[in-house]
Every structure is written in C-alpha cells, then in structure tokens.
DRENPA-3360 file (N, C-alpha, C; in nm, 2 decimals, always signed):
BEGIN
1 = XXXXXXXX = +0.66/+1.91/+4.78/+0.71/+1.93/+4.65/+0.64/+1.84/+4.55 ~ +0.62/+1.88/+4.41/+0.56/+1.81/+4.32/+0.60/+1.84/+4.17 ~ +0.57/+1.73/+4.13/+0.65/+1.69/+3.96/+0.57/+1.77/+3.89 ~ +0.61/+1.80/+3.78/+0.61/+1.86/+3.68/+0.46/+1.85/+3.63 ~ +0.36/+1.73/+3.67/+0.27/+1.68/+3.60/+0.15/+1.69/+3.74 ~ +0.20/+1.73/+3.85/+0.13/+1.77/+3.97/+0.13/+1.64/+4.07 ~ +0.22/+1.52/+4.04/+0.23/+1.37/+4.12/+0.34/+1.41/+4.19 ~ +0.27/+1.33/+4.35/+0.42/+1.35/+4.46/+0.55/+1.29/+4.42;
9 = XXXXXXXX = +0.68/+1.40/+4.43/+0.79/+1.38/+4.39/+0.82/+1.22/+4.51 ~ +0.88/+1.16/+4.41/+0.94/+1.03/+4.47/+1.14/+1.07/+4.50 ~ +1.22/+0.93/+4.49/+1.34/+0.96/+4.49/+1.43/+0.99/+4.38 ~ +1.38/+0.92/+4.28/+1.49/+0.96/+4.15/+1.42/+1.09/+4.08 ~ +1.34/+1.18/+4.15/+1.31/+1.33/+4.14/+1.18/+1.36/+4.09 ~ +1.12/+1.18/+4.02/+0.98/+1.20/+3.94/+0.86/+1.12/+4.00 ~ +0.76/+1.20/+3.96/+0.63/+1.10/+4.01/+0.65/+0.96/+3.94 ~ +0.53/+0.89/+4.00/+0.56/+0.73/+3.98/+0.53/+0.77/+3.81;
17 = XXXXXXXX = +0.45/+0.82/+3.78/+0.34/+0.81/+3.65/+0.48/+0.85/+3.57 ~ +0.55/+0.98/+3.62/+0.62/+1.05/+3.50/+0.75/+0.91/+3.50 ~ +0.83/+0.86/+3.63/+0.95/+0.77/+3.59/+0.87/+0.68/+3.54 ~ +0.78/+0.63/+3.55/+0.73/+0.47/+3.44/+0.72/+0.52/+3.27 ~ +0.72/+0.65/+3.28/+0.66/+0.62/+3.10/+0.79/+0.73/+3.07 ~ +0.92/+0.73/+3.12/+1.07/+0.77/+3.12/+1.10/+0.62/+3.08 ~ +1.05/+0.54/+3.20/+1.11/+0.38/+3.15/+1.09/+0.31/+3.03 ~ +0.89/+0.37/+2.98/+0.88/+0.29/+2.91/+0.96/+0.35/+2.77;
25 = XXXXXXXX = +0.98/+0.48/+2.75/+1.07/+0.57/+2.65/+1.19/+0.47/+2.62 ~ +1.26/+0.44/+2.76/+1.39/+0.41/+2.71/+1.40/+0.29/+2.67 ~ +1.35/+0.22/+2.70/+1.35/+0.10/+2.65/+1.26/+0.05/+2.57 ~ +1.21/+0.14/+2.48/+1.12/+0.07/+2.37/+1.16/-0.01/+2.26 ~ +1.33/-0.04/+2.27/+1.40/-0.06/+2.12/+1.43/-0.16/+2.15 ~ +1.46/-0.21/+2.25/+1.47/-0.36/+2.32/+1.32/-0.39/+2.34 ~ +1.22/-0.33/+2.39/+1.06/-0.41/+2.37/+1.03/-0.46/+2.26 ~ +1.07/-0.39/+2.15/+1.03/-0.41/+1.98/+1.08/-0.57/+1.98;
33 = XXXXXXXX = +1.24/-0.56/+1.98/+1.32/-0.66/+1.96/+1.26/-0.74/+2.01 ~ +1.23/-0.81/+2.14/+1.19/-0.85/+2.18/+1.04/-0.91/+2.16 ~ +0.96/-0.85/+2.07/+0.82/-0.85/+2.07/+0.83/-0.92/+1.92 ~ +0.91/-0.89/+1.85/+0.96/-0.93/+1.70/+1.01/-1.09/+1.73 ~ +1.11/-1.11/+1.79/+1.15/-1.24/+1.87/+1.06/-1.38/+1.91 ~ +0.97/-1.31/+1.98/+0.86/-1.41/+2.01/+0.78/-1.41/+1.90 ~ +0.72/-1.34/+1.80/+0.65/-1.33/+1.71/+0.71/-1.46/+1.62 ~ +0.86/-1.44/+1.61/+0.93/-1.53/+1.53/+0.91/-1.66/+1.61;
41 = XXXXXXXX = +0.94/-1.68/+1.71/+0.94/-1.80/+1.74/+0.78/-1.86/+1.81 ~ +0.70/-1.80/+1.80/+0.56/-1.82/+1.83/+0.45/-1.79/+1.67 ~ +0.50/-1.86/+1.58/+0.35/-1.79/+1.46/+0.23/-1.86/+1.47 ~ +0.27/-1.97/+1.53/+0.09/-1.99/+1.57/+0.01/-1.98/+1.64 ~ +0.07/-1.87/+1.74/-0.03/-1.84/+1.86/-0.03/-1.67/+1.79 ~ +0.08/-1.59/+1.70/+0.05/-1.51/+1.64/-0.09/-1.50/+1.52 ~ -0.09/-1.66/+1.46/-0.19/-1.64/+1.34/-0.32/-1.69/+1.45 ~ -0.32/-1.73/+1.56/-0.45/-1.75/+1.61/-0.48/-1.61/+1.65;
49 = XXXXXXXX = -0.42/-1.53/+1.73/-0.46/-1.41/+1.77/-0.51/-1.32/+1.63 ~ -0.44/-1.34/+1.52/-0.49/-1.24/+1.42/-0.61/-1.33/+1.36 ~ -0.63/-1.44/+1.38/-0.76/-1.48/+1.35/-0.88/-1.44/+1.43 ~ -0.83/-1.45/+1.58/-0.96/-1.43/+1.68/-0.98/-1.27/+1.64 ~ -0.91/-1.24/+1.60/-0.94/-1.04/+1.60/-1.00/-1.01/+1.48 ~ -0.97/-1.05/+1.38/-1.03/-1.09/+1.21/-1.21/-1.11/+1.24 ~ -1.20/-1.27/+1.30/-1.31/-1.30/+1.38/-1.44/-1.20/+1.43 ~ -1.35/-1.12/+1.55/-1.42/-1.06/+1.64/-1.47/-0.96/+1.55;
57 = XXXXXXXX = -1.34/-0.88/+1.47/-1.43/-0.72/+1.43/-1.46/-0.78/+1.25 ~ -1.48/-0.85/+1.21/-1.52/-0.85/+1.07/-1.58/-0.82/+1.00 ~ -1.70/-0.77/+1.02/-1.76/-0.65/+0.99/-1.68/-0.54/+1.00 ~ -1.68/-0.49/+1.09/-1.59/-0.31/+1.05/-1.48/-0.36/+0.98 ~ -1.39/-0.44/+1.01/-1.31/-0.41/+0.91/-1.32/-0.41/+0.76 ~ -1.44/-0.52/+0.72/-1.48/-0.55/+0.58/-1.58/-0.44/+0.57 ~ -1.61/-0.33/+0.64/-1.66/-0.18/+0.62/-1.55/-0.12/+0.60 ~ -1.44/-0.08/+0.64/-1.32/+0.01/+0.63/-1.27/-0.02/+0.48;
65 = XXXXXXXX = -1.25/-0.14/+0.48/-1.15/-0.16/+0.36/-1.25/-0.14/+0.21 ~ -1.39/-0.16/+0.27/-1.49/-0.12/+0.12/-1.49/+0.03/+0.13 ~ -1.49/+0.11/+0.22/-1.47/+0.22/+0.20/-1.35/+0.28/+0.16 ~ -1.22/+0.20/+0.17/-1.12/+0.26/+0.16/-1.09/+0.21/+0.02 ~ -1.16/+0.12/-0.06/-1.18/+0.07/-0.23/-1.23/+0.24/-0.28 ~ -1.28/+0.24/-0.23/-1.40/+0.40/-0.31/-1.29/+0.46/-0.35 ~ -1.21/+0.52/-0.24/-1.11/+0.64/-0.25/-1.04/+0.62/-0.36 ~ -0.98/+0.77/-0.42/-0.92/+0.76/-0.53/-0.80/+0.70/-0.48;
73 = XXXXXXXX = -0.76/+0.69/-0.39/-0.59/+0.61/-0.35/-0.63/+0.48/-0.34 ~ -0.75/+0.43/-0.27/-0.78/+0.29/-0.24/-0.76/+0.22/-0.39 ~ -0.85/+0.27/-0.49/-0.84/+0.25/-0.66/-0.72/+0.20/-0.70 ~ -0.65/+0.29/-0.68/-0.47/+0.27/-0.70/-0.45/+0.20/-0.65 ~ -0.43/+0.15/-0.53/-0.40/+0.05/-0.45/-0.39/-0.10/-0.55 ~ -0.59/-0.10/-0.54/-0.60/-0.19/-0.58/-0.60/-0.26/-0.72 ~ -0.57/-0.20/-0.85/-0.53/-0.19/-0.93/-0.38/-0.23/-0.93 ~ -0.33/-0.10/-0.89/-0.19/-0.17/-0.88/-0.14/-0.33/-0.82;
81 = XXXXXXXX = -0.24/-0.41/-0.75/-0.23/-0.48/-0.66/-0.27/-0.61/-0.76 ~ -0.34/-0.56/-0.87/-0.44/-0.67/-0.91/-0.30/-0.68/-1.10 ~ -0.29/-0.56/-1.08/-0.13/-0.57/-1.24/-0.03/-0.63/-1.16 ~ +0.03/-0.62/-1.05/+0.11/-0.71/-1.01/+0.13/-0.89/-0.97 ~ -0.01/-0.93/-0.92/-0.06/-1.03/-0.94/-0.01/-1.10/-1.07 ~ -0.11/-1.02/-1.20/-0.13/-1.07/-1.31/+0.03/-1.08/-1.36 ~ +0.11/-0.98/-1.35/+0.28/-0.99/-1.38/+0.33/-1.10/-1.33 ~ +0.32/-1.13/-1.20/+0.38/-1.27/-1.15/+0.30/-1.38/-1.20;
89 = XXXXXXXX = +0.19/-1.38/-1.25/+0.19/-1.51/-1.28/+0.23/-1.55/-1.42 ~ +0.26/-1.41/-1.51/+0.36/-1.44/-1.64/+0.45/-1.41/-1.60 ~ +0.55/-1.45/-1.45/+0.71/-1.40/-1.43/+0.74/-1.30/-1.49 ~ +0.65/-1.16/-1.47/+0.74/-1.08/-1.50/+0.77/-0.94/-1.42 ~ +0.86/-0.84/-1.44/+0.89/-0.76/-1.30/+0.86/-0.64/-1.38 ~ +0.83/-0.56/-1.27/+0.80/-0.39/-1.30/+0.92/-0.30/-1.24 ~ +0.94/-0.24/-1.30/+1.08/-0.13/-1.23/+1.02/+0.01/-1.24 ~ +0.88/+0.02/-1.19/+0.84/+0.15/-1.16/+0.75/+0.17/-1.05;
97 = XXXXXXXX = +0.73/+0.28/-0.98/+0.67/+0.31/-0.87/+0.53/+0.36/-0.88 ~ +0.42/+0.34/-0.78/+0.34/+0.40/-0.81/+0.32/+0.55/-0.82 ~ +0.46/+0.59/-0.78/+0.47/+0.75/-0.80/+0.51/+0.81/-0.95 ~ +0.61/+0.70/-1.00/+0.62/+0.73/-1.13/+0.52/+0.75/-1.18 ~ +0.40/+0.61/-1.21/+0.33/+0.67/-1.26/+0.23/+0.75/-1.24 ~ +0.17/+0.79/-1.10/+0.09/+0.94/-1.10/+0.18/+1.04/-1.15 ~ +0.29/+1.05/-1.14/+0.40/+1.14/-1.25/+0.33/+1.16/-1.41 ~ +0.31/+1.02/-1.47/+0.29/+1.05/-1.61/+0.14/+1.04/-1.61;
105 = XXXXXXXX = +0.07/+0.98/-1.51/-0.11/+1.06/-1.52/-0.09/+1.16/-1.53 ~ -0.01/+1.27/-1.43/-0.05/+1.38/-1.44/+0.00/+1.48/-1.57 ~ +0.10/+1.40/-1.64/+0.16/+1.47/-1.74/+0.05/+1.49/-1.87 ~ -0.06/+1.39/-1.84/-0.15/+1.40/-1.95/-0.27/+1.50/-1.93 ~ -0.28/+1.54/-1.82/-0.40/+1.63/-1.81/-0.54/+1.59/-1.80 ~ -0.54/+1.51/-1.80/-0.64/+1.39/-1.81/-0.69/+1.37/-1.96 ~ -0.58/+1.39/-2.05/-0.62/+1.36/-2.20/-0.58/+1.26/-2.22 ~ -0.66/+1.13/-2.29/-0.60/+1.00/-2.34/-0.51/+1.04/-2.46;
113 = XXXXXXXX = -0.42/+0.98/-2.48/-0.31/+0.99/-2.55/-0.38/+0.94/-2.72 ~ -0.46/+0.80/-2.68/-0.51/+0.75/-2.77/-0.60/+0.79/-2.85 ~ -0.69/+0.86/-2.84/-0.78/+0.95/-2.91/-0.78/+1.09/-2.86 ~ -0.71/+1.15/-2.80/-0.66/+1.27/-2.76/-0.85/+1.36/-2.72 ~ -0.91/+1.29/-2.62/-1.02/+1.32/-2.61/-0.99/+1.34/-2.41 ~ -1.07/+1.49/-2.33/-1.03/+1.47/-2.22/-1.16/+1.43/-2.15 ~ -1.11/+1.27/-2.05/-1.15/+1.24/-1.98/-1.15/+1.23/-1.82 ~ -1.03/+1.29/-1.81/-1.04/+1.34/-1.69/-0.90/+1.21/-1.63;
121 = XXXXXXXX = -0.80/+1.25/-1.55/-0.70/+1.17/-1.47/-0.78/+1.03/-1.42 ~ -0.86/+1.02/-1.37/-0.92/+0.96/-1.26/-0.98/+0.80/-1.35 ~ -1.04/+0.89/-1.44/-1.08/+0.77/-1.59/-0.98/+0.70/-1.64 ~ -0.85/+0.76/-1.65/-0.73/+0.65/-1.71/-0.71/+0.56/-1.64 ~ -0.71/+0.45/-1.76/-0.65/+0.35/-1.70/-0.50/+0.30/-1.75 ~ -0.43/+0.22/-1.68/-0.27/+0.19/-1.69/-0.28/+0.09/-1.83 ~ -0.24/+0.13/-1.91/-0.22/+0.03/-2.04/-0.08/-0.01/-2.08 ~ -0.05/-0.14/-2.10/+0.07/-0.19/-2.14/+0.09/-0.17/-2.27;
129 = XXXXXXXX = +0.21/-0.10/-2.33/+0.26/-0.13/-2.46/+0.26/-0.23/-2.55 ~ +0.37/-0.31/-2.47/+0.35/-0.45/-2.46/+0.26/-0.51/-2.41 ~ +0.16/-0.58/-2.47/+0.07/-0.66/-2.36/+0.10/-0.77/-2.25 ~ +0.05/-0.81/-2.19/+0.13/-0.92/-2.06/+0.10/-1.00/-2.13 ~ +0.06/-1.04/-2.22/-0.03/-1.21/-2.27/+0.12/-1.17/-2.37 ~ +0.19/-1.10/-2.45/+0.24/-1.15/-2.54/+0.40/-1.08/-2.52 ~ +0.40/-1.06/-2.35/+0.56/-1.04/-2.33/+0.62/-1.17/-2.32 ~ +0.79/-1.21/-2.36/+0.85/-1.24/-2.28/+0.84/-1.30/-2.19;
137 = XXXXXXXX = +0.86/-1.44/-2.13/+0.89/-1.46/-2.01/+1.00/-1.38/-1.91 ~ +1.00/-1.34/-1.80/+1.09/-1.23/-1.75/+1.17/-1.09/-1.82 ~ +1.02/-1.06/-1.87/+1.02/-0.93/-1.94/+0.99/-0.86/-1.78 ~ +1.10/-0.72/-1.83/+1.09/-0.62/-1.69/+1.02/-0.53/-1.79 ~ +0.88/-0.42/-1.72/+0.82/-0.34/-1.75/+0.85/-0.24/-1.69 ~ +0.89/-0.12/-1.75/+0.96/+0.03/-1.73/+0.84/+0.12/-1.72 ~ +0.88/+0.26/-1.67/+0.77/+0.34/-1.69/+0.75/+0.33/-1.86 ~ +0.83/+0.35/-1.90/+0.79/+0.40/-2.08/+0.79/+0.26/-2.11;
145 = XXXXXXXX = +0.73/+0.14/-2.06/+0.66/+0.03/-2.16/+0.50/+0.03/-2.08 ~ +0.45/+0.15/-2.01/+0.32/+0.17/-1.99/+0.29/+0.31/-2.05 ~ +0.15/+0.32/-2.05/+0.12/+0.47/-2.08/-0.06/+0.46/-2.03 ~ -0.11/+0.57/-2.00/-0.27/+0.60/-1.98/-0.34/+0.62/-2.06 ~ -0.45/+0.53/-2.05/-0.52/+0.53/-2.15/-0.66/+0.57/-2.14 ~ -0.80/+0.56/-2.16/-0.92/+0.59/-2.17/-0.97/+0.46/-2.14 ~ -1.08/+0.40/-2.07/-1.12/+0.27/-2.07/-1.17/+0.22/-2.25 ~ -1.20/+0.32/-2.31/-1.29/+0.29/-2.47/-1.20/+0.25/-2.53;
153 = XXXXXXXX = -1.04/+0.32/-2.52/-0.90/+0.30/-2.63/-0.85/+0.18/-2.55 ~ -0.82/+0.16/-2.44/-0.76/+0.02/-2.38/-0.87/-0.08/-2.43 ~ -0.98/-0.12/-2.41/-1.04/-0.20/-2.42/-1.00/-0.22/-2.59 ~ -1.04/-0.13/-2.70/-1.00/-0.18/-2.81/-0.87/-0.18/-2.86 ~ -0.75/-0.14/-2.81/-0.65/-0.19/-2.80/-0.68/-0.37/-2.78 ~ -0.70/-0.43/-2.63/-0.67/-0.53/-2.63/-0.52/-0.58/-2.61 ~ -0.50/-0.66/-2.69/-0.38/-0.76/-2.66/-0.28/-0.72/-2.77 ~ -0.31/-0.61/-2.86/-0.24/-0.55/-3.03/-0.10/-0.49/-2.90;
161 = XX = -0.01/-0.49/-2.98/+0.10/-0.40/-3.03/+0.11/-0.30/-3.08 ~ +0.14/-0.13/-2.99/+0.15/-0.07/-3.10/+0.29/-0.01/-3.12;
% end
C-alpha cells in the first residue's frame, strides 16, 4: 500500500514525507511564537545575522533596491518616505494614505491644477498648501492640505501660501 504522494504507508496512515510536513502545518503558530520570542530575547545575535547577510549579498541587494527606485511605485515609496522624514523633523503628522493620494493624482488627469497645462500623473509632484517651513508645530496634514502639482508650479510656488 502507498500514500497519496507514492511513499510507503507507515502507521498513522502517511508517508514519512507526507506526516512531517502535516506536522510542520500544525504547528506553525507556535514555531512563529516562538521564533518571535528568541528574536526578542536574542537582538544581537539577530543584528549580527542581518549584518553578515547585508554583508554577504550587498551588491544584489543595492542592485534590487536601485532597481526597485526606477519603478513608478519605488518613486512613491520613496518620496513618500523622504515627506515623512521632513514632517517629523517639524513634529508634524499626516492623516492620509498613500492611496488617498493616488485617489487625487488620479482625479487630475495628469493636469497640474496650477497652470492647468497636461503633464502627465507621473510628473506631479505632492505639494503642500501649507508649506512645512511655515506650519505650526504639530500641525496635522489632511488630504485637502496637499494637492499635485507640476515640478515648474511647485518649484515657484516655494514656501508662499496660497
């Protein structure tokens, strides 16, 4: 007689291959736990391993992540990554997603608002109403205290109020 996967039936009805990866199924939520656990109580044998691996493949990875800058989501990424930055160091909070705003990119068609000229979604850039140099300290930024702009109209906007 033979299992399902063609390995000789053992006693609890399954090949060795099929009851070990039944075992490893059922118990994956206590492996986590557990894997989480040491992590917590080991971070320096954690940050040495993510250093030797950094280390080892550093090259590909600083290949993947320049390639993954190009993409139009990498952009976003890192944009978004570099406005959030600059927000915390004027203590201040955003209460919008990066989905809201490809919501209102896309509401524009790729027309700048500012000179109502189309350059295409991809060209706007995220412009504050408010500028960050003359908010508030613990000013919260909403979708409607940003809007998209053209790099030509943001740039001479600047730090103005409109």
């Amino acid at each position: 007689m033979s299992c399902k996967c063609g390995g000789k039936i053992y006693c609890k009805g399954l090949c060795r291959k099929c009851y070990d990866n039944k075992l490893y199924h059922k118990n994956r939520l206590h492996r986590l736990k557990q894997r989480k656990e040491w992590r917590k109580n080991n971070p320096n044998k954690v940050k040495a391993t993510k250093t030797r691996h950094y280390n080892k493949y550093k090259e590909l990875i600083l290949k993947k992540v320049s390639e993954y800058q190009k993409t139009p989501m990498g952009k976003l990424v890192m944009n978004r990554k570099r406005e959030k930055r600059r927000a915390k160091k004027y203590l201040l909070t955003e209460s919008y997603s990066t989905i809201d705003w490809l919501k209102k990119l896309d509401s524009t068609n790729g027309i700048c608002p500012g000179c109502n000229n189309f350059v295409g979604k991809e060209k706007l850039e995220l412009d504050h109403i408010i500028p960050i140099s003359k908010a508030q300290k613990g000013f919260n930024y909403t979708i409607n205290d940003i809007q998209p702009l053209c790099k030509s109209c943001n740039s001479s906007k600047g730090d103005k109020h409109e």
